[in-house]
PASEBA-1860 file (N, C-alpha, C; in nm, 3 decimals):
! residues 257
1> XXXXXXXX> -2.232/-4.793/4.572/-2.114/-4.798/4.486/-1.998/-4.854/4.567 ~ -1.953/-4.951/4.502/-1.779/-5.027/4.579/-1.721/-4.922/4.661 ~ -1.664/-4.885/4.533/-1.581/-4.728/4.584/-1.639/-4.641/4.717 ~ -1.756/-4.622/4.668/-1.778/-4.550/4.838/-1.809/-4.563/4.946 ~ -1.840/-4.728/4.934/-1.828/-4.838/5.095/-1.659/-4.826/5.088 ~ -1.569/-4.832/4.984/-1.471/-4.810/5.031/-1.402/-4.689/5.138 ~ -1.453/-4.627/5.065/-1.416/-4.472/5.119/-1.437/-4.449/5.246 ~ -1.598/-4.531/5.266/-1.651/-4.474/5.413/-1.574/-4.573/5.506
9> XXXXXXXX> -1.558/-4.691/5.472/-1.455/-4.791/5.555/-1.362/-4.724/5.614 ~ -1.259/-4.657/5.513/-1.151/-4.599/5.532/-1.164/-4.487/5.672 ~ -1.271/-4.410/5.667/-1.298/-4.285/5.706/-1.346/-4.340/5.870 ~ -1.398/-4.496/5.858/-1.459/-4.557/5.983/-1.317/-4.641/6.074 ~ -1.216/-4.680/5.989/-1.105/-4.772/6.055/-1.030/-4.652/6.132 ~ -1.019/-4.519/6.053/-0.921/-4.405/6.082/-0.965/-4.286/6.173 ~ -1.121/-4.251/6.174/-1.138/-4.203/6.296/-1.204/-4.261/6.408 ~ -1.272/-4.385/6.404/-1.277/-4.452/6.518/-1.145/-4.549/6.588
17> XXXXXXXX> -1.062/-4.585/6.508/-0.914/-4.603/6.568/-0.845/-4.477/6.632 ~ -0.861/-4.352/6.548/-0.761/-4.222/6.656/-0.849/-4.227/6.776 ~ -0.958/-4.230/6.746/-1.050/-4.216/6.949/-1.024/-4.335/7.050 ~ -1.027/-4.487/6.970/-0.962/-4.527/7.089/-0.828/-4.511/7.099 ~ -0.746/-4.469/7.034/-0.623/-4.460/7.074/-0.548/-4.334/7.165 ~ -0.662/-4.173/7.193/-0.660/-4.128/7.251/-0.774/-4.138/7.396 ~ -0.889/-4.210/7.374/-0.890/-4.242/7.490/-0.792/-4.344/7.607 ~ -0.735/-4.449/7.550/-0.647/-4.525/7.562/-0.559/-4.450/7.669
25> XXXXXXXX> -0.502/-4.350/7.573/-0.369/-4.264/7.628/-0.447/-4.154/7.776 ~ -0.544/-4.138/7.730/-0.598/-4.074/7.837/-0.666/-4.103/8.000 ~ -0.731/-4.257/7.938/-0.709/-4.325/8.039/-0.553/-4.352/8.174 ~ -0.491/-4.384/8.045/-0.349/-4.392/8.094/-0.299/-4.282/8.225 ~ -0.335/-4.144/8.196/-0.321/-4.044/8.253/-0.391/-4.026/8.333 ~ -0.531/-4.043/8.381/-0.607/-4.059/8.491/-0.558/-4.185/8.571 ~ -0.485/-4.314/8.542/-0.437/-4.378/8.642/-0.285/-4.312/8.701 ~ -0.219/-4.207/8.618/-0.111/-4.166/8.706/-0.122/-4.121/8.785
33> XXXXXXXX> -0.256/-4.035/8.782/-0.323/-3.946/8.910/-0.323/-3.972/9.005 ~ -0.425/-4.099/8.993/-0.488/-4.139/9.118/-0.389/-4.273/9.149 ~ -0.265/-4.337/9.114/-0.182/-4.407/9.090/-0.048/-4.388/9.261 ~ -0.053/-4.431/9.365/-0.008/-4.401/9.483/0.156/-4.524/9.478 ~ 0.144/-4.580/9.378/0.253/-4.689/9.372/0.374/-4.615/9.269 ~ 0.497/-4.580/9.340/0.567/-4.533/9.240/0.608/-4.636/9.106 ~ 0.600/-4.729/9.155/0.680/-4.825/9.055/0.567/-4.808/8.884 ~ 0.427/-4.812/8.961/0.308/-4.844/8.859/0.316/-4.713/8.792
41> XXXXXXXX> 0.355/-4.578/8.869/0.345/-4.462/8.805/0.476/-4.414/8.712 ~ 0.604/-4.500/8.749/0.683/-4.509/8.638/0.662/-4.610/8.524 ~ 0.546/-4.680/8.574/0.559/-4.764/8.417/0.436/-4.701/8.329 ~ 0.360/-4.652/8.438/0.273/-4.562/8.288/0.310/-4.442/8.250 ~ 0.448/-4.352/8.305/0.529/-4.295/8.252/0.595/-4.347/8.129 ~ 0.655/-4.406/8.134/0.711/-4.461/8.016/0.636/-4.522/7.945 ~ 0.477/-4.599/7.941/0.427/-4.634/7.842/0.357/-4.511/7.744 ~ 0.323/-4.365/7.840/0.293/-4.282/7.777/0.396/-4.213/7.691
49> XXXXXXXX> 0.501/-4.224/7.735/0.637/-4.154/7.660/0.653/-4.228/7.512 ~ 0.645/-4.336/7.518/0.621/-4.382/7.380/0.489/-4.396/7.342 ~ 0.385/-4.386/7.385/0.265/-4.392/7.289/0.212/-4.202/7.237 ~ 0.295/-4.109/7.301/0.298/-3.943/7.314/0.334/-3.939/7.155 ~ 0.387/-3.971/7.095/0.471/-3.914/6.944/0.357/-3.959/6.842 ~ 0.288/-4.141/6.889/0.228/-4.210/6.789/0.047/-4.099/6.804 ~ 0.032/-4.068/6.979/-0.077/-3.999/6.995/-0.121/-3.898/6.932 ~ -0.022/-3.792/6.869/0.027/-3.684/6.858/-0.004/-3.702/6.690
57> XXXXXXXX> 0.037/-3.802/6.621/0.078/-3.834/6.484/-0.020/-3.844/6.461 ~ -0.062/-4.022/6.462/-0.129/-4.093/6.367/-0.327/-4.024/6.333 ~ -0.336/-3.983/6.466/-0.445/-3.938/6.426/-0.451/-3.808/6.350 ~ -0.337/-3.709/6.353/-0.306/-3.578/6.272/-0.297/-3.620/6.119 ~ -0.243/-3.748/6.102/-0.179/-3.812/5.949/-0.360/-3.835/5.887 ~ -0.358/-3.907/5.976/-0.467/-4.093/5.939/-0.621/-4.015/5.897 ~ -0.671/-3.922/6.046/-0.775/-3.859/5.996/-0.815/-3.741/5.913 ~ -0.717/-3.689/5.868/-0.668/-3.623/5.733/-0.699/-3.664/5.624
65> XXXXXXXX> -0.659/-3.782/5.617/-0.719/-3.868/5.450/-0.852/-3.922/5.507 ~ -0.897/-3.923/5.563/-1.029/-3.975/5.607/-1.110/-3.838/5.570 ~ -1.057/-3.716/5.604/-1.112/-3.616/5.554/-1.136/-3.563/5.383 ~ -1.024/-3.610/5.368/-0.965/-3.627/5.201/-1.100/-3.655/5.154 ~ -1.116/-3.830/5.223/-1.199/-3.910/5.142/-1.355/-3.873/5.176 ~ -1.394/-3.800/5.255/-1.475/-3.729/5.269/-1.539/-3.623/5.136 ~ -1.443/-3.569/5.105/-1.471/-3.469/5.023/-1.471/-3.545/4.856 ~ -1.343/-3.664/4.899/-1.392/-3.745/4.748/-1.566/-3.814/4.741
73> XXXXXXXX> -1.612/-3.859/4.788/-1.749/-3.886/4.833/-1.838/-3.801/4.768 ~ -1.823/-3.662/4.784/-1.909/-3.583/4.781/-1.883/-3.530/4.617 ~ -1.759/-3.551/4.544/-1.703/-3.522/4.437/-1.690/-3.365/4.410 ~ -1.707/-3.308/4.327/-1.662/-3.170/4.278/-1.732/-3.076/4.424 ~ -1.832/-3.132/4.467/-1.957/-3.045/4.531/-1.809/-3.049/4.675 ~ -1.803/-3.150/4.695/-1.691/-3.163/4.863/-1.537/-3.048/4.865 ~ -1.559/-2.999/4.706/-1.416/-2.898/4.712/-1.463/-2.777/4.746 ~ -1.622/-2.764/4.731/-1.684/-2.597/4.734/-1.671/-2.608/4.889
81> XXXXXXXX> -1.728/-2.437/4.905/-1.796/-2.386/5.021/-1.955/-2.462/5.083 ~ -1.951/-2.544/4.974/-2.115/-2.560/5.025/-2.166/-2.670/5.131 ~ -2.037/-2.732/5.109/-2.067/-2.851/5.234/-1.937/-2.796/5.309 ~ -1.936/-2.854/5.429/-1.809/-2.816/5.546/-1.689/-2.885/5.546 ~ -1.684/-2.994/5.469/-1.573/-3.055/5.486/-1.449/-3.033/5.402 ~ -1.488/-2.920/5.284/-1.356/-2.809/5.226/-1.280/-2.737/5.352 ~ -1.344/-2.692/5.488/-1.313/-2.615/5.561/-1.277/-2.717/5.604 ~ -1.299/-2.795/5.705/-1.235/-2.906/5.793/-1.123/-2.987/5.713
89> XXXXXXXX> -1.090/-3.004/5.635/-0.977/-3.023/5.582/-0.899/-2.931/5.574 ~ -0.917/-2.767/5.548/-0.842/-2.680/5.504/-0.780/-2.680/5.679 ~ -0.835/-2.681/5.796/-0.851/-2.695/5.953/-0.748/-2.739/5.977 ~ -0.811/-2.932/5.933/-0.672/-3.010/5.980/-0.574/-3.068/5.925 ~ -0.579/-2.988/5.837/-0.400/-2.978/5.735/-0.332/-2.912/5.830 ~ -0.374/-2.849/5.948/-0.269/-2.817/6.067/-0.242/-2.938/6.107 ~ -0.291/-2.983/6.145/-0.267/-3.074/6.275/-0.118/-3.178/6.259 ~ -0.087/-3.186/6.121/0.039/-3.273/6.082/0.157/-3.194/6.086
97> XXXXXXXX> 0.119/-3.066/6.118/0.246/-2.918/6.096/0.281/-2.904/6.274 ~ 0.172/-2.832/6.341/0.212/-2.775/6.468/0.194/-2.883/6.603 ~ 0.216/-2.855/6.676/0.251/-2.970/6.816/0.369/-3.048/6.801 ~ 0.469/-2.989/6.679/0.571/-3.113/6.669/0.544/-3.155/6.516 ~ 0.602/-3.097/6.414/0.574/-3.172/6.311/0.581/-3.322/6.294 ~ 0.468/-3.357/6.184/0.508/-3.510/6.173/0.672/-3.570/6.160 ~ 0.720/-3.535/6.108/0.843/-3.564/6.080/0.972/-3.569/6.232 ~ 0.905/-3.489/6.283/1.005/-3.431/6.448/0.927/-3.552/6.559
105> XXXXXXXX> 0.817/-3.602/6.516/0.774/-3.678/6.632/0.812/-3.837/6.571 ~ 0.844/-3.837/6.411/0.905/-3.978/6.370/1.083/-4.022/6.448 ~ 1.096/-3.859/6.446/1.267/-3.873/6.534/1.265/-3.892/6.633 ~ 1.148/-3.846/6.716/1.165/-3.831/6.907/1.138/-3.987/6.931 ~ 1.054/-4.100/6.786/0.989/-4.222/6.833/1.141/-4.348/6.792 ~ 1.201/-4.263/6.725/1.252/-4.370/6.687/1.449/-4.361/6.745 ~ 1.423/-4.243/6.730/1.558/-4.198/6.798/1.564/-4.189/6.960 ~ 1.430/-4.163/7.022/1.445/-4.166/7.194/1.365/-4.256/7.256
113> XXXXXXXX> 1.230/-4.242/7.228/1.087/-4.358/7.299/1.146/-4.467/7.255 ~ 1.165/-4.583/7.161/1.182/-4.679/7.185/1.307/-4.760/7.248 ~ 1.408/-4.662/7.288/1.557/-4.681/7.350/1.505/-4.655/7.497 ~ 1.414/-4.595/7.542/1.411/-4.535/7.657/1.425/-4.669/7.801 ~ 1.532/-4.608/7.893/1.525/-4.697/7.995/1.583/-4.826/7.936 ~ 1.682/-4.860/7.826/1.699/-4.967/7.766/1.658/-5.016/7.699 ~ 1.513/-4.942/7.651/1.402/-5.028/7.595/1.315/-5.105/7.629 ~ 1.259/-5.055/7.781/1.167/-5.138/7.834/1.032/-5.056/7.765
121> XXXXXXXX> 1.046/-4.969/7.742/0.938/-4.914/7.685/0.857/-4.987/7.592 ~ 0.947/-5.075/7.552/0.899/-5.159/7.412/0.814/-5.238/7.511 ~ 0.874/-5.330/7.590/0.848/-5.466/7.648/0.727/-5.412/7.737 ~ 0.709/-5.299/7.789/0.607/-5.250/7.844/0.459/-5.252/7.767 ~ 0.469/-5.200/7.651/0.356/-5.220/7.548/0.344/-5.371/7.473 ~ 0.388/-5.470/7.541/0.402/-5.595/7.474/0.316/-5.639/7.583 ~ 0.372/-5.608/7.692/0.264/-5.641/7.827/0.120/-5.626/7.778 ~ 0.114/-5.479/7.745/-0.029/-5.409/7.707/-0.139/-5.501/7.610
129> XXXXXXXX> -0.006/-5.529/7.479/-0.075/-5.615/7.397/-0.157/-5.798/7.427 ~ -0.032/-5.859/7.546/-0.088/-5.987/7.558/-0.268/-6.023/7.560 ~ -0.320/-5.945/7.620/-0.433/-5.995/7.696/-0.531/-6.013/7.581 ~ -0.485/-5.937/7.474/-0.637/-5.918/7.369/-0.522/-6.030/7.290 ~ -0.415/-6.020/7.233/-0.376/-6.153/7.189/-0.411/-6.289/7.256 ~ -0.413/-6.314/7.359/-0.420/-6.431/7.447/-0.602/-6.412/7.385 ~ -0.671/-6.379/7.443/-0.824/-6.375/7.407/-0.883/-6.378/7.243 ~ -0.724/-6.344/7.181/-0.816/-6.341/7.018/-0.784/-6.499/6.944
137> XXXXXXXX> -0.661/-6.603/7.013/-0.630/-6.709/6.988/-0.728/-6.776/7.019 ~ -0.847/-6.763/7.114/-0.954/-6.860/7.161/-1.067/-6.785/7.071 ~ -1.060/-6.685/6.978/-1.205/-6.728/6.892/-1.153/-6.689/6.750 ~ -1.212/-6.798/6.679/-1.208/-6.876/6.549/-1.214/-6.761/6.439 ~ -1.283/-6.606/6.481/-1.294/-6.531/6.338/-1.181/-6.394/6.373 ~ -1.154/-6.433/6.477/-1.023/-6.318/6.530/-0.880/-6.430/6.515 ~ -0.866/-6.513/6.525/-0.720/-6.589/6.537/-0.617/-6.546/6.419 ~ -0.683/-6.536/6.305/-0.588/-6.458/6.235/-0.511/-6.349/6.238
145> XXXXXXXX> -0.595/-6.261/6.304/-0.569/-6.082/6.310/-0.459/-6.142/6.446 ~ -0.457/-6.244/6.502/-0.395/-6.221/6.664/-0.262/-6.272/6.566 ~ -0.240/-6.383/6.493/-0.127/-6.428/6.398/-0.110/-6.295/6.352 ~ -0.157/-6.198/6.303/-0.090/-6.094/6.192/-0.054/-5.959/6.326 ~ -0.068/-5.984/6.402/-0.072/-5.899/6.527/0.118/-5.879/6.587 ~ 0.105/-6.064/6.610/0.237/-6.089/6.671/0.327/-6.087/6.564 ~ 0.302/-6.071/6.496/0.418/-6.170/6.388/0.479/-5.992/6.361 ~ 0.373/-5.911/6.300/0.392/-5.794/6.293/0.500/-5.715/6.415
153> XXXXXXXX> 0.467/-5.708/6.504/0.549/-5.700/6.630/0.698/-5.733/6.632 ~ 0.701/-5.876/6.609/0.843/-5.889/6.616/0.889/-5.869/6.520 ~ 0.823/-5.813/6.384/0.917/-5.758/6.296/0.958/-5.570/6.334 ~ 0.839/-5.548/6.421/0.890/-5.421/6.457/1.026/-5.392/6.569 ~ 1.010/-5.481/6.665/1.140/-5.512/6.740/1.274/-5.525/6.654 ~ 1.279/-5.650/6.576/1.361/-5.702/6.478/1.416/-5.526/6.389 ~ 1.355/-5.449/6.391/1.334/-5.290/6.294/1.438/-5.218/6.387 ~ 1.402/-5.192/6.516/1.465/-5.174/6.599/1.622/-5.158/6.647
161> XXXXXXXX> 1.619/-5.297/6.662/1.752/-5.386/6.666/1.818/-5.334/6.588 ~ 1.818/-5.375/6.438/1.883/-5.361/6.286/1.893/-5.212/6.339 ~ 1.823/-5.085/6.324/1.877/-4.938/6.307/1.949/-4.897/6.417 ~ 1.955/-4.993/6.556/2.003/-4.959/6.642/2.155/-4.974/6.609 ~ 2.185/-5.079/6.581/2.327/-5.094/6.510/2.391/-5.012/6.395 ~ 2.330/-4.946/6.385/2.395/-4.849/6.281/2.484/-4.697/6.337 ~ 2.539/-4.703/6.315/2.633/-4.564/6.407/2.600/-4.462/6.382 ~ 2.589/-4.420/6.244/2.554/-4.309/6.140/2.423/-4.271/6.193
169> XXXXXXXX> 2.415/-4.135/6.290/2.316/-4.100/6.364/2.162/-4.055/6.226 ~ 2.237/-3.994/6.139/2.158/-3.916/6.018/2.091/-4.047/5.932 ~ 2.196/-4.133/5.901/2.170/-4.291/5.805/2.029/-4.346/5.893 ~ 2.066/-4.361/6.068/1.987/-4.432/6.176/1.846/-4.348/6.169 ~ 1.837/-4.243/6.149/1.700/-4.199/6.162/1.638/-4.118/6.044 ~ 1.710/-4.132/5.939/1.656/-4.124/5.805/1.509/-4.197/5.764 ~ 1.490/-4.289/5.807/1.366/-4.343/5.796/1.253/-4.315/5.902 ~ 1.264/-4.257/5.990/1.214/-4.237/6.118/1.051/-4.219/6.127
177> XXXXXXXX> 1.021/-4.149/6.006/0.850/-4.097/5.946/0.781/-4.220/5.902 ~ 0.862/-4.299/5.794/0.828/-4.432/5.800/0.787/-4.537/5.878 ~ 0.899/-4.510/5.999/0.897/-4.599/6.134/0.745/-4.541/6.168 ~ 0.779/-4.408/6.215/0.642/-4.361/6.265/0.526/-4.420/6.266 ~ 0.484/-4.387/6.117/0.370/-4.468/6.042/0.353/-4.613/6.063 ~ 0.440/-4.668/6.023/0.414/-4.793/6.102/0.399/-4.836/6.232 ~ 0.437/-4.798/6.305/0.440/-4.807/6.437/0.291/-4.805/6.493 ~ 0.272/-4.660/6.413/0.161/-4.589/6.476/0.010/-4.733/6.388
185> XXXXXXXX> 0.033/-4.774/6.291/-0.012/-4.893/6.238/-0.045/-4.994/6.326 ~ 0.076/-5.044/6.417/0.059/-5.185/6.479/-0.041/-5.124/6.608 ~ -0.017/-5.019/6.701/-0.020/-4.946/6.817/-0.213/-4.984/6.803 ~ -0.261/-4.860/6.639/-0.402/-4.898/6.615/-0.466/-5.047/6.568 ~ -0.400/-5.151/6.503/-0.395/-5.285/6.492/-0.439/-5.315/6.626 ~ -0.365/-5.309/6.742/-0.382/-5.411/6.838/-0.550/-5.345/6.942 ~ -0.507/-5.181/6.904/-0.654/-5.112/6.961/-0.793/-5.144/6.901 ~ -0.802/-5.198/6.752/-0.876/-5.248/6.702/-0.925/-5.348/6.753
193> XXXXXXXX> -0.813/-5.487/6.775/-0.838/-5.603/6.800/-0.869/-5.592/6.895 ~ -0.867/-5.533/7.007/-0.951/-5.510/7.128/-1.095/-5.477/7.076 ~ -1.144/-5.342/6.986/-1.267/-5.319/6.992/-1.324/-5.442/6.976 ~ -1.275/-5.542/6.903/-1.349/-5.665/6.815/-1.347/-5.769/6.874 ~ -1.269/-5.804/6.971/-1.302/-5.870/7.080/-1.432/-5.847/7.188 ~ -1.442/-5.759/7.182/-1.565/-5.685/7.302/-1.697/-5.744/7.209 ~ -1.664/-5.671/7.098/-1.755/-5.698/7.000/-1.820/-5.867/6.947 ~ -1.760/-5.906/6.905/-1.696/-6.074/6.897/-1.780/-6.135/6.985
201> XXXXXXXX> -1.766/-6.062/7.108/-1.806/-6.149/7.235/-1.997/-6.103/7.269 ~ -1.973/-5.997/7.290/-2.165/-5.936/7.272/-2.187/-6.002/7.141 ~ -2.153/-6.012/7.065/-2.254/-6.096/6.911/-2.290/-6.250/6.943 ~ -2.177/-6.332/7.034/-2.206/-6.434/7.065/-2.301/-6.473/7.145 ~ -2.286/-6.356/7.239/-2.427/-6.361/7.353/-2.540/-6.347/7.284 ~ -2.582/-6.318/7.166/-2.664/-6.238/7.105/-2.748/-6.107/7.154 ~ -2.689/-6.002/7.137/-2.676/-5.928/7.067/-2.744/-5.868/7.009 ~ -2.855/-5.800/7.063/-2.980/-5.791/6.917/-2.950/-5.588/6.919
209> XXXXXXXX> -2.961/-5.539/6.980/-3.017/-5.410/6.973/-2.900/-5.312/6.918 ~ -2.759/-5.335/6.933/-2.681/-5.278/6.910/-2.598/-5.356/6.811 ~ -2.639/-5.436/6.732/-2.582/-5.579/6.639/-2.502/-5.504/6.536 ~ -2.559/-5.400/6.472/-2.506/-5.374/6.364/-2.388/-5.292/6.422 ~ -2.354/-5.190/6.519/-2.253/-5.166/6.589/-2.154/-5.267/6.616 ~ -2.184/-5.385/6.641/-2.088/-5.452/6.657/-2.040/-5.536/6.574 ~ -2.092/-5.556/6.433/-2.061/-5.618/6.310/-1.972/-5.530/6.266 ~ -2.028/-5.386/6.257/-1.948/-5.278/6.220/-1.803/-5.317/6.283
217> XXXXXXXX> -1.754/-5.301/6.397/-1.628/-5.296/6.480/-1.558/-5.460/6.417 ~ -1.660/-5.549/6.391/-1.533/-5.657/6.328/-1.528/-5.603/6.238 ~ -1.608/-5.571/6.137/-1.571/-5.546/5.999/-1.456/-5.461/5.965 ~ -1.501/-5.297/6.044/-1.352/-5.288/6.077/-1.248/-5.298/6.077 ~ -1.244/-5.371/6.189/-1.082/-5.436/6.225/-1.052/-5.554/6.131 ~ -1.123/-5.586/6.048/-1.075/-5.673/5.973/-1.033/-5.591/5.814 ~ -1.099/-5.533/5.792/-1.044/-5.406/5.687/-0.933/-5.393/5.723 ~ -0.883/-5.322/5.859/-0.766/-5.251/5.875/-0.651/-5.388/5.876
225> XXXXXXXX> -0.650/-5.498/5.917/-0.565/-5.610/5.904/-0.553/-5.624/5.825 ~ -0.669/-5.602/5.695/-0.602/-5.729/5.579/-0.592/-5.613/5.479 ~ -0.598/-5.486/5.484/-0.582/-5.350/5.380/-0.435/-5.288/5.487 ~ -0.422/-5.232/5.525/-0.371/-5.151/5.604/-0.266/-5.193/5.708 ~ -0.199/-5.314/5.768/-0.127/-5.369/5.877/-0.037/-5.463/5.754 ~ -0.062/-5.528/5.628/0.040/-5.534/5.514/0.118/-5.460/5.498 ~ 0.077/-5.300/5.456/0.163/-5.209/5.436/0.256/-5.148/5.521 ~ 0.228/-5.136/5.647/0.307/-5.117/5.762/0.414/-5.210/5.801
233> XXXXXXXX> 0.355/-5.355/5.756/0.527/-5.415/5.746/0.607/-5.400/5.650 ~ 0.568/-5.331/5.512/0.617/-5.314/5.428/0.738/-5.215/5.457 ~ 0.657/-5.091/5.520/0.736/-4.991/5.552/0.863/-5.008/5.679 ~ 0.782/-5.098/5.756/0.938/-5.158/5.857/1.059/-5.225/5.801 ~ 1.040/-5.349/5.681/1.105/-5.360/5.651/1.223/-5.224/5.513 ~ 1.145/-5.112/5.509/1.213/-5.068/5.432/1.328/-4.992/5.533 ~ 1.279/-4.942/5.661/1.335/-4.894/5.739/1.461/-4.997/5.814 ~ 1.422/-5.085/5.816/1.565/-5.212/5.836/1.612/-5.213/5.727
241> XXXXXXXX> 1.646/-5.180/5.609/1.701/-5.172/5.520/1.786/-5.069/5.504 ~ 1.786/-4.971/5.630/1.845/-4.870/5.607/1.914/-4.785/5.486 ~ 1.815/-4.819/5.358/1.873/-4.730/5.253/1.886/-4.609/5.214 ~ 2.008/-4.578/5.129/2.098/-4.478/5.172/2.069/-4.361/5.076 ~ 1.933/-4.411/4.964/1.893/-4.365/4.834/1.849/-4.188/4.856 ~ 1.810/-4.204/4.965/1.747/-4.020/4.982/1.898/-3.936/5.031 ~ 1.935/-3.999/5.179/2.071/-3.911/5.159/2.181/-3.877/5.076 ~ 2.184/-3.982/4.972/2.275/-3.971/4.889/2.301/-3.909/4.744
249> XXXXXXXX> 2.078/-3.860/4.748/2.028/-3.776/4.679/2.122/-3.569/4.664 ~ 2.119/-3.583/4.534/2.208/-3.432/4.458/2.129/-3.309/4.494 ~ 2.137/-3.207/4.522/2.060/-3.078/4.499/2.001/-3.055/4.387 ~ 2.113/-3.051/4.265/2.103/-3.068/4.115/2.002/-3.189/4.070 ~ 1.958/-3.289/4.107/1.857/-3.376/4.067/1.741/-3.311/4.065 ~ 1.711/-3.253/4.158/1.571/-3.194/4.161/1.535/-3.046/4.063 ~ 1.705/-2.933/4.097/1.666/-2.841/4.015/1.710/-2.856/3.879 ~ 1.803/-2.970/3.856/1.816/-2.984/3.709/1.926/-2.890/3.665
257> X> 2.021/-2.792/3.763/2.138/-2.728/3.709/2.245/-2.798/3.792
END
């Protein structure tokens, strides 16, 4: 059924993107360790300081509805006791509440991590990104995702900029959950385009024993580009828009006296 290659897509872009994106971060942390260069150990300080809020989030948000869609799959039977994934949802409906609500880690990303140090924090994860951009411009079924990669990017910078100029501390981070989400969008975008590069490249060699694993990982990342990395610019640009429609929202609208 459409629908439930859909579903399982969904459930495949969102929890195999949160794992590399916490191995990623974890890696990160085993080179501070063993890391004897202060300079190298302040810059993976600060690349972890901003990737900490998106670490924290996107997989609490993302694999949540992956759980959702889990239980849609299974239809009336996925709400009972009888399969496990009523419980594992009921589970990680925490995970978006405690460690920092979602909402408190959209403020710490948008109000402190991306200002940090001037904002090298940004330019630090731009570093991160070149290498799988530079490598996805030289093959023919990735060059797109590397176009929707960058372009995406500097509209997130450009996001930046615009709320940075705004004085109105409450107006400036009113959108901040939004930012989040997106953010946390491009961060798994570019972790993707890495898996699919690796991938990309073993299929060319051919590839026989683990093939469908690695069809899987483009397919993938190409789901999440052309479903999922649209909407995230959608949401940046709403956040450069800084509109004023929720704060300016009545008490009385909602209760109606």
């Amino acid at each position: 059924h459409a629908d439930i290659r859909r579903l399982l897509m969904e459930q495949k872009v969102a929890v195999e993107g949160s794992i590399a994106l916490l191995t990623y971060c974890s890696q990160l942390v085993d080179q501070q360790l063993i890391s004897d260069d202060p300079q190298a150990s302040q810059r993976l300080t600060l690349l972890l300081e901003l990737l900490t809020p998106i670490a924290k989030s996107w997989p609490s948000e993302y694999t949540l509805e992956a759980n959702k869609h889990a239980i849609q799959i299974l239809g009336g039977y996925g709400y009972t006791r009888e399969y496990p994934v009523e419980r594992l949802y009921r589970d990680n409906r925490l995970n978006p509440i405690h460690e920092g609500s979602h909402g408190i880690h959209g403020l710490d990303l948008l109000g402190r991590k991306v200002n940090l140090a001037g904002g090298v924090t940004l330019a630090i994860f731009e570093e991160e990104m070149q290498p799988a951009l530079e490598a996805a411009a030289g093959s023919e079924p990735l060059a797109a995702m590397r176009e929707a990669l960058a372009n995406i990017w500097q509209l997130t910078k450009q996001t930046v900029e615009t709320v940075n100029q705004e004085a109105d501390t409450v107006a400036r981070l009113s959108s901040a959950t939004p930012f989040l989400d997106a953010f946390g969008h491009v961060v798994i975008a570019w972790l993707w385009l890495r898996q699919a590069l690796i991938a990309d490249e073993a299929l060319q060699k051919g590839a026989q024993a683990d093939a469908d694993f690695y069809e899987g990982k483009v397919a993938a990342c190409q789901f999440f580009y052309r479903y999922h990395l649209p909407q995230a610019a959608e949401k940046l640009r709403y956040v450069a828009s800084l509109d004023r429609t929720v704060l300016e929202t009545q008490a009385s609208w909602y209760t109606g006296q």
